[in-house]
C-alpha positions, 0 to 999 in steps of 0.5 A: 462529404465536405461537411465531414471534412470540416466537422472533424477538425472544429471538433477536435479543436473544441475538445481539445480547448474544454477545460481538463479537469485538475488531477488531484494530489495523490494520497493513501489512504488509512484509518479512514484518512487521507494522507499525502506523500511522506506523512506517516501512519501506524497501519494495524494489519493481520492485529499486528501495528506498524509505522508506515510512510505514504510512498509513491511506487511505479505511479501509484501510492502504496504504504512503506513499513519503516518501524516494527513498532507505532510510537508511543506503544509497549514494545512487543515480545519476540514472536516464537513459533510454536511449530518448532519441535524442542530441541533433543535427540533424533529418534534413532529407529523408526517409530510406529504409527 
């Protein structure tokens, strides 16, 4: 019983003297590169670019989208939506099926 007493603290005090490891400096991750907090990248998602900025977010790193475009590339055209009916006049009578 005496043993234990004396065992828990010799072990708390060697666990808490072994080295920690150092935290790594915190990154996001793009095009297969690391890239610290506040460098930039152009990110490509769903085949469209965008320039980004490695931000930190609640603890963790995420990407900021802070330009539709990525220097040095040909502006794009505005999207248009091809779901949209052209304008005219609304039928006026059921139609039918």
């Amino acid at each position: 019983m005496a043993i234990r007493f004396l065992v828990r603290p010799v072990g708390l005090a060697l666990a808490l003297a072994a080295p920690t490891p150092s935290m790594a400096a915190p990154t996001c991750l793009a095009n297969g590169k690391s890239f610290t907090i506040g460098q930039t990248a152009c990110l490509t998602v769903a085949g469209e670019s965008h320039l980004a900025r490695c931000d930190m977010v609640l603890n963790n790193t995420s990407w900021t989208k802070i330009n539709d475009e990525c220097p040095g590339e040909a502006p794009r055209p505005h999207p248009t939506s091809i779901s949209t009916p052209p304008p005219g006049p609304a039928p006026t009578e059921p139609t039918e099926n």
